[in-house]
BALUM-140903 format. One record per residue: residue in one letter; x, y, z of N, C-alpha, C in turn. Coordinates in steps of 0.001 Angstrom, whole numbers, plus 524288, in hexadecimal, padded with zeros to 5 digits. Atoms other than C-alpha are relative to their C-alpha. Last residue first. Example, Ala and Ser with C-alpha at 12.3 -4.5 7.8 and 13.67 -1.06 7.14 Angstrom:
2
S7FCCC7FB5A7FFC4835667FBDC81BE47FCFE80442802DA A8037A7FB5A800008300C7EE6C81E7880384804B080000 
END
This chain:
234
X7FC2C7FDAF7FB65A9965BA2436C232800B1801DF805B5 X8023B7FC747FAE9A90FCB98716BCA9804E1802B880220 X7FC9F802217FD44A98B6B8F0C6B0C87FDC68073680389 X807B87FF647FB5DA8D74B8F0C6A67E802617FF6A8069D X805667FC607FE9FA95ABB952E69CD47FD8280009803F6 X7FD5F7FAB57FE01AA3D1B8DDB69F0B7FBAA8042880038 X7FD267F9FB8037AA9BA8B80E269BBA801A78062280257 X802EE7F9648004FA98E9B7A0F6A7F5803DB8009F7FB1E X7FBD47FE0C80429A9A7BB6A5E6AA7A7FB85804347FCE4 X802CE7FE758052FA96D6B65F86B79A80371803287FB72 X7FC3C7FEF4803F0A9D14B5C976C1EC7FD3B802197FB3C X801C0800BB8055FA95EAB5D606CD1A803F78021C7FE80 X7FF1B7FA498026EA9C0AB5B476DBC67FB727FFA37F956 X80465800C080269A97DAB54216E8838021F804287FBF4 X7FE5E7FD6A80464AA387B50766F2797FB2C7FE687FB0F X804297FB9E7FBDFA9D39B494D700AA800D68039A7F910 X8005D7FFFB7F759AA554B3C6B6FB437FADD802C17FFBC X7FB2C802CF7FED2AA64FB3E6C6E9A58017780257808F3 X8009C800657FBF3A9A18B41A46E2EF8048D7FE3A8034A X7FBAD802AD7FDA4A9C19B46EB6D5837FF5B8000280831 X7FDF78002B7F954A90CAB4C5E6CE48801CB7FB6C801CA X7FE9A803F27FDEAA8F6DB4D976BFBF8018C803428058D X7F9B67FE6F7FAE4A8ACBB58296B7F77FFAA7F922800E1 X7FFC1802E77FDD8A8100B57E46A9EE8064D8020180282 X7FE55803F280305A7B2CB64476A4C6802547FB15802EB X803B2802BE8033CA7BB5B711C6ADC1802D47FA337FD72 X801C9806E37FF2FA81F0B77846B94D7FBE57FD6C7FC8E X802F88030D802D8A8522B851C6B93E7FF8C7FAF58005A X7FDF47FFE48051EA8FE6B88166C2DD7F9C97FF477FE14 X8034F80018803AFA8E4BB8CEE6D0F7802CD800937FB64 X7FF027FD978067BA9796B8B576DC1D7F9297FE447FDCE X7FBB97FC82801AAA971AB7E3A6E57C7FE75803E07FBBA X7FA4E8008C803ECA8B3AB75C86E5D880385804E980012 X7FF777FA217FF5AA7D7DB73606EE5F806007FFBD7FC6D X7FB5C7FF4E7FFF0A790AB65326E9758012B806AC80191 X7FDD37FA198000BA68DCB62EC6EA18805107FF9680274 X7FAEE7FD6F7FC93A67ACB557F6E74A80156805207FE3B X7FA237FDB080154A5B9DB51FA6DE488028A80206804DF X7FD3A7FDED7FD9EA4E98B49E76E13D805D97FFEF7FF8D X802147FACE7FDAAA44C0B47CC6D80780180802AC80432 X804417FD1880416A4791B3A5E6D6387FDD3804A68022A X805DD800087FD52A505EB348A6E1077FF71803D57FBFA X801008032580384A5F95B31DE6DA1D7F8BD7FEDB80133 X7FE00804757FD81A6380B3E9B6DAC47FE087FB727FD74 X805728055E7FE67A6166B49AA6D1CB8037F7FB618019B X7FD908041680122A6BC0B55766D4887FC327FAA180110 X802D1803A07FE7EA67C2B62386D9568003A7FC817FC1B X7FFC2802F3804E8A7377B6C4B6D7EA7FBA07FAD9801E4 X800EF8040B8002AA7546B790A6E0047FDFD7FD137FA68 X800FB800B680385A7BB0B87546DFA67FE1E7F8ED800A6 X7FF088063680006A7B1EB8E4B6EA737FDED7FBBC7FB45 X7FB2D7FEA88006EA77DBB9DB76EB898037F7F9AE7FF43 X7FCEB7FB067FB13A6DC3B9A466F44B804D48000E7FE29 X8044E7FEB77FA23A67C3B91126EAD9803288020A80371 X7FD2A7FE0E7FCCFA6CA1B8C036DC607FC1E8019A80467 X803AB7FC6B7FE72A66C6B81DA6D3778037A803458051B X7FB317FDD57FD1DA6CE1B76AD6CBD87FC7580539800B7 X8024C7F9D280024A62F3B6ABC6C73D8053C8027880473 X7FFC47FA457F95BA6864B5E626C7377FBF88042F7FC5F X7FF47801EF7F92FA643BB50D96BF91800D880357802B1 X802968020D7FC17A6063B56E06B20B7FD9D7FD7580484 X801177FD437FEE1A6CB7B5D626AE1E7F9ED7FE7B801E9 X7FFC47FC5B805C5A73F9B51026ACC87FB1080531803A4 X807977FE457FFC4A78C5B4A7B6B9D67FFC68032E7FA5D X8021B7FCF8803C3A8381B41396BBC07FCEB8032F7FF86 X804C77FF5D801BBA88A3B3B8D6C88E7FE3B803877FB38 X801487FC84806BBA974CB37D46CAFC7F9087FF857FFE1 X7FEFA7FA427FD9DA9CD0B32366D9077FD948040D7FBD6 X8069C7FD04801A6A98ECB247A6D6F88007A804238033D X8029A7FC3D7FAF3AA626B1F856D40B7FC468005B7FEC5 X7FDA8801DE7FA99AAA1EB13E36CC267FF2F80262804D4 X7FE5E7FBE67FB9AAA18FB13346C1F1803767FF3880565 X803A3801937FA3BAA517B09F96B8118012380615800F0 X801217FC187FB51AAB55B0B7A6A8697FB387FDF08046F X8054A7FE267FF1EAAF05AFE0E6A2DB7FF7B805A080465 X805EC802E87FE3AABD10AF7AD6A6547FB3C804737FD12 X80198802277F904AC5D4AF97069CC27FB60800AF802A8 X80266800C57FE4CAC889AF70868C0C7FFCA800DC807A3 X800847FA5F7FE11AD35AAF9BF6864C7FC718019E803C4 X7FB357FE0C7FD43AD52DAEB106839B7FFFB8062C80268 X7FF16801E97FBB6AC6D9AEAA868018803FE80067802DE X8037D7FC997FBF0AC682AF6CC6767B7FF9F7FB39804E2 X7FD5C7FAFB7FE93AD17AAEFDF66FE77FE2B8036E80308 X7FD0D801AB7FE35ACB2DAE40F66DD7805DA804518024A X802E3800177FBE7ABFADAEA3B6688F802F27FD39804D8 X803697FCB37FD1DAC783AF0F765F317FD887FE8780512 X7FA627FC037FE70AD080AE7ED659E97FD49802C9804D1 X7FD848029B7FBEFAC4E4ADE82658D1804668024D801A1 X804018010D7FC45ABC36AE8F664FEC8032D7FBEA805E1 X8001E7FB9C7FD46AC887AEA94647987FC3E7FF5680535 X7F95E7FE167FEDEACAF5ADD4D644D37FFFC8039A80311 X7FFEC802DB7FCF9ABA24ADC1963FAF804C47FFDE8053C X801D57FE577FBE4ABC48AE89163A797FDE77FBC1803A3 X7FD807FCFD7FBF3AC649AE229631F37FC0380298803B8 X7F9CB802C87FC8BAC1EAAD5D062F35802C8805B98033B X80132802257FB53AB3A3ADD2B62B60804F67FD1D8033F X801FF80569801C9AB971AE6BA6206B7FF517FBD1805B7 X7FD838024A7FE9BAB761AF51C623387FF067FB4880027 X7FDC4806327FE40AAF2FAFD9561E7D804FF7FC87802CC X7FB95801DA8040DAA971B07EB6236D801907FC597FF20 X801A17FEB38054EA9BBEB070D629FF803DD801577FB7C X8019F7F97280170A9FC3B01CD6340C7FE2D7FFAE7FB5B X7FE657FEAD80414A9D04AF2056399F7FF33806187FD68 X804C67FEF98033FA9B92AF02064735804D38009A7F8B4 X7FF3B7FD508025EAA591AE66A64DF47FB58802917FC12 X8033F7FFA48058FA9C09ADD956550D803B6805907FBA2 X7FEAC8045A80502AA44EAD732660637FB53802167FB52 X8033E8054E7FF3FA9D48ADE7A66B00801597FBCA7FCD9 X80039802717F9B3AA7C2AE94566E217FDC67FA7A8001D X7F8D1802C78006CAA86DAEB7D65E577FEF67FD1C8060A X7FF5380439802C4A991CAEE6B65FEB805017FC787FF53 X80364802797FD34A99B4AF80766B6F7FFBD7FA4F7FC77 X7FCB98028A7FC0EAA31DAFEEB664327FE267FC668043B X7FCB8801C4804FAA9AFCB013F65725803377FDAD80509 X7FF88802A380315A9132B0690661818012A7FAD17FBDC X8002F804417FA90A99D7B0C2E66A0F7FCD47FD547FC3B X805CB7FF7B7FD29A9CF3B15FF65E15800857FADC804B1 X803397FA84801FEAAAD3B1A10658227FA567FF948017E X800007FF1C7FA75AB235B0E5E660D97FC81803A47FC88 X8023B8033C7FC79AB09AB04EA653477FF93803E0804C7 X807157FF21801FBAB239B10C4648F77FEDB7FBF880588 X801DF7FCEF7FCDFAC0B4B0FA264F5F7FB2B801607FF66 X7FEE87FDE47FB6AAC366B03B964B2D7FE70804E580512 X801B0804AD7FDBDABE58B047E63E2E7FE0F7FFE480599 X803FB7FD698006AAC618B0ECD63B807FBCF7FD7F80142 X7FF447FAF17FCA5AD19EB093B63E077FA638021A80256 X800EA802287FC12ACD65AFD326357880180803AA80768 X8053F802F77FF42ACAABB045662C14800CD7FE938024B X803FD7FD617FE08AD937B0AE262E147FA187FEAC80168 X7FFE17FDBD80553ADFCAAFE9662E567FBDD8048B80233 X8030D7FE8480315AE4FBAF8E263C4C7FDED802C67FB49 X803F28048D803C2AEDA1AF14463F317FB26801C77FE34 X7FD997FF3E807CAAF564AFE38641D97FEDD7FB2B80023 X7FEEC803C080229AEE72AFF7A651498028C8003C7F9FA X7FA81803E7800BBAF1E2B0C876554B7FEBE7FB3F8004F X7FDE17FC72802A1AE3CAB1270652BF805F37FF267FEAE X800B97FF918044DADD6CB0904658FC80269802057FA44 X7FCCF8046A80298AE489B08A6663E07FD8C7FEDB7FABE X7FBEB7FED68011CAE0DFB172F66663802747FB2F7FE41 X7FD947FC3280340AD2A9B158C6630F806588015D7FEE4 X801D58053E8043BAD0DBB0A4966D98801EA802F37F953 X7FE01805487FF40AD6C3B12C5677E4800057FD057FBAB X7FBDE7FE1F800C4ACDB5B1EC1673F8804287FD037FF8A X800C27FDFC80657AC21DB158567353805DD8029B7FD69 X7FF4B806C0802B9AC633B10B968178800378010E7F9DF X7FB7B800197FD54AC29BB1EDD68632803EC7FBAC7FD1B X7FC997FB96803A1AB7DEB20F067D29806547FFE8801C2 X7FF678025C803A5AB24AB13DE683C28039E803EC7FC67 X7FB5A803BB7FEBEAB4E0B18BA691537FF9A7FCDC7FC34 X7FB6B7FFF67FEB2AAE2AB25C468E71803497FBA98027F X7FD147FC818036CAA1F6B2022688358042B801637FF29 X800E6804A58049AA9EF3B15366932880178804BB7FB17 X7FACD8027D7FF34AA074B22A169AA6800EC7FB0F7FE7D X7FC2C7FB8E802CBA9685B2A0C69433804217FE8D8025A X7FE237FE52803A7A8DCCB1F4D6950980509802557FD04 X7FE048068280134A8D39B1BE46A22F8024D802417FB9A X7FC5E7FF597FD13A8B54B2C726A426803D67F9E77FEF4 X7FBF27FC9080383A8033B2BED69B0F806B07FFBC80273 X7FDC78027F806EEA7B7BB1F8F6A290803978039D7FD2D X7FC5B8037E7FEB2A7D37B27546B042801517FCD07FA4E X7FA157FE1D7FEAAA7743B32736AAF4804307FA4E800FD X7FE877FF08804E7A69CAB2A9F6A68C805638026380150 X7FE4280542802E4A6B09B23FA6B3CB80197801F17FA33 X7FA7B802767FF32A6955B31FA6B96A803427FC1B7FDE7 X7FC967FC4F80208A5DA9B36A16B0F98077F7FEEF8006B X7FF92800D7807F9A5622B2B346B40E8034D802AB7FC88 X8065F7FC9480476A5731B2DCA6C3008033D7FFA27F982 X8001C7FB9180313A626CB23576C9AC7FB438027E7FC12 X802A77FC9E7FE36A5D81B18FF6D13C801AD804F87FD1E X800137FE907FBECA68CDB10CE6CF597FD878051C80296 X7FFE3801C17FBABA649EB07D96C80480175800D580201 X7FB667FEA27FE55A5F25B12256BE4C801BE7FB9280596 X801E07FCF37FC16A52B2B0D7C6B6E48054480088802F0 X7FB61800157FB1AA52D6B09EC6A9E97FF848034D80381 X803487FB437FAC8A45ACB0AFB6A21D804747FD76804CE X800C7805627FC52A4AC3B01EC695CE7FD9680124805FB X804DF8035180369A479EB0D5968C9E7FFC97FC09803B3 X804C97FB8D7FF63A4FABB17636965B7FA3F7F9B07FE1C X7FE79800927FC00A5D4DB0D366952A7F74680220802B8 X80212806A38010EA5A40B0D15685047FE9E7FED380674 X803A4801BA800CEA5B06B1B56687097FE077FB7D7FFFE X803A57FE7F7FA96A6573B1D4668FA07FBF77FE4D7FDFD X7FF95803E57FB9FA6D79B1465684EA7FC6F800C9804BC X801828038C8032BA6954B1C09679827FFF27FC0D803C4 X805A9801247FE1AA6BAEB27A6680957FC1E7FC367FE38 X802C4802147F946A7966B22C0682497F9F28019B800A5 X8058B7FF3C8000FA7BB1B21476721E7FEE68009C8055E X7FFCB7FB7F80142A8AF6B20DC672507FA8E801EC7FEF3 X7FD177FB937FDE8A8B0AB173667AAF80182804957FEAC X8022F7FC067FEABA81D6B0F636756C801EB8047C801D0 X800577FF688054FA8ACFB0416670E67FBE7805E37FF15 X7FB297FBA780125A8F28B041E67E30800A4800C07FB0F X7FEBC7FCBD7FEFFA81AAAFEA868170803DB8039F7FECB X801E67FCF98041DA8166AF45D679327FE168056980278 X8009B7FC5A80383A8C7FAF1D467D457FCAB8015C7FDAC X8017180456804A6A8A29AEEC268C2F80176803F87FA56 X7FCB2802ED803D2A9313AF67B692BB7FDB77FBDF7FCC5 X7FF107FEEC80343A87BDB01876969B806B07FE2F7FCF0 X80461801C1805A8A820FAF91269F2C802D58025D7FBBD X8011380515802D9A8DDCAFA8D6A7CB7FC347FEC47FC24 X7FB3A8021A8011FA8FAEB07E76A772801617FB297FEB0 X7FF3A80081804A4A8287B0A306AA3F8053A800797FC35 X80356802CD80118A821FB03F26B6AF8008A800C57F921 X7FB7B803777FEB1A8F3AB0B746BAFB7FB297FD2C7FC90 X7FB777FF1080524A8750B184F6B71B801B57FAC97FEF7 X801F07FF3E8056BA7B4BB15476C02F802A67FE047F9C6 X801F48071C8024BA84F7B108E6CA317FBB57FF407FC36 X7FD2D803DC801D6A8AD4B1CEB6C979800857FA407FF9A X7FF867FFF08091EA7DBBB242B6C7BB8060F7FCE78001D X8031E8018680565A79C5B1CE16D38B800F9801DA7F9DB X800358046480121A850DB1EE86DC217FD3E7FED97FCBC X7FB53800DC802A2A85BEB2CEE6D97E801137FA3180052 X800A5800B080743A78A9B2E7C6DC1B804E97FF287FDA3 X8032D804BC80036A7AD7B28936EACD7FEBD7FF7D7F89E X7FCDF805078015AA85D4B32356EC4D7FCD77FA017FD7D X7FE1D8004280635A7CD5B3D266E72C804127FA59800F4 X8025B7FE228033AA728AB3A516F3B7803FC7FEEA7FA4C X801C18069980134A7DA8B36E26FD567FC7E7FF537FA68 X7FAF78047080273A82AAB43566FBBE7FEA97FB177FDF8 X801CD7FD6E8044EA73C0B4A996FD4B806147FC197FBBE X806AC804C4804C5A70D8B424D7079D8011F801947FAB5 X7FE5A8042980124A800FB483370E247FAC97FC2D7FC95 X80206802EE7FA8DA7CCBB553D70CAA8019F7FBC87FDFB X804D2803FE800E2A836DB5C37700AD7FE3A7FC3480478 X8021D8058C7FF22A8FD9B65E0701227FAC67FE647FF55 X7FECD800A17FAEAA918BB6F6A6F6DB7FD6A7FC6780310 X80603800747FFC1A92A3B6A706E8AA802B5800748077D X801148020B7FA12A9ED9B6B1D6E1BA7FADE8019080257 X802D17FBB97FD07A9E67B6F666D2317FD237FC1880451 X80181802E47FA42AA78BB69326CA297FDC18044480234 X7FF037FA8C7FACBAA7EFB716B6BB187FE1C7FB108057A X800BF801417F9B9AA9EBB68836AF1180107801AF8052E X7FD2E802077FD14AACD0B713B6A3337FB8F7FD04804D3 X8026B803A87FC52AA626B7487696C5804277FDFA803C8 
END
C-alpha cells in the first residue's frame, strides 16, 4: 500500500471556487468537531467513533456548514482520528516518564500504564475519578499513582488539535465516481448542492478506489490516493 498524488488538469474558475468553498466547510466542519469532541464524555468514546456518529444521527444533526450527510460523517471520522493521534502522541511521552520514574513499584507501574490503555479508563483519571482495575492494587496507592499520572499528562500537555488550513477534503468511495472519455481519465466529486458532483479531468491513469483526499492549494488541485502495487494502471 502506497500513497500515489495524482494532479488534475486545469479546472474553470466556478469549478475552483466550487471545491474551495467545500474545503471551507469540511474544515470548519472538522474544526467544529474538534471542539465538541473535548468534552470527556466524548473522549471517552474515542475508541468507539460509530458510537459517537451514531448518538450524533439519533439526535438528527444537521451539518452547519451545509455539508451532505455523508460529508459531515467524514469530517467527524477525520475529528476523531486526529483527537486519536495527538493523544497516542502524548501517550508515548507519558509512557516514557513512566517508565523512568523509580518511586515507583511494579503494581504501581502497571497500574499506570493500564490508565492510558483505553480513553475510557483515561477519560476518568482526567475527571478526578481514578477507575478501579480489576487487579489489585491497594487504594493509597492507585490513588498516588492516578495523581502522578494526570499531572504528568497536563505538564506534557499542549494546545488541542485545530484546523488551520482549509486546503484538505475527504471523500470515501461514495462521494466520486471515476470514469474515462476521449482517452481521458476523469473524477466526479460530490459538492455541497445535492445531486450535483464536480467533474475533475486528471493527469495519467491509476485505479482509484476506497477513501482519497483532495488538496486545494491557489489554482493547484491534486488527490492523494492510496494504491496497492496490483491496482496501480499502467
Amino acid at each position: 500500500m502506497r500513497t500515489v498524488k495524482r494532479e488534475t488538469l486545469s479546472i474553470n474558475k466556478g469549478k475552483l471556487d466550487s471545491l474551495k468553498g467545500l474545503c471551507k466547510a469540511y474544515g470548519n466542519e472538522k474544526r467544529f468537531f474538534l471542539d465538541l469532541l473535548r468534552g470527556w464524555d466524548y473522549q471517552a468514546k474515542l475508541h468507539s467513533p460509530r458510537k459517537i456518529r451514531d448518538e450524533l444521527v439519533q439526535n438528527n444533526y444537521m451539518s452547519r456548514n451545509k455539508l451532505q450527510a455523508r460529508h459531515w460523517k467524514l469530517a467527524l471520522q477525520d475529528a476523531i482520528e486526529t483527537w486519536d493521534k495527538y493523544w497516542e502522541s502524548l501517550f508515548k511521552q507519558v509512557r516514557s516518564k513512566i517508565s523512568s520514574y523509580d518511586a515507583l513499584s511494579e503494581e504501581e507501574r502497571h497500574y499506570a500504564y493500564w490508565l492510558l490503555k483505553s480513553y475510557s479508563q483515561f477519560a476518568a483519571l482526567m475527571q478526578g475519578n481514578p477507575p478501579q482495575p480489576l487487579f489489585e492494587i491497594a487504594t493509597a496507592a492507585r490513588l498516588r499513582v492516578a495523581g502522578y499520572v494526570r499531572r504528568t499528562v497536563k505538564r506534557l500537555q499542549g494546545k488541542p488539535p485545530t484546523v488551520k488550513k482549509f486546503q484538505v477534503i475527504k471523500f470515501d468511495a461514495n462521494c466520486y465516481d471515476v470514469f474515462e472519455h476521449a482517452g481521458k481519465q476523469y473524477i466526479k466529486l460530490m459538492s455541497l448542492e445535492r445531486g450535483k458532483r464536480l467533474t475533475i479531468p486528471l493527469c495519467g491513469h491509476t485505479n482509484i478506489e476506497g477513501n482519497l483526499a483532495v488538496v486545494v492549494v491557489g489554482t493547484s488541485v491534486s488527490l492523494f490516493v492510496s494504491l496497492t502495487n496490483s491496482s496501480q494502471k499502467p
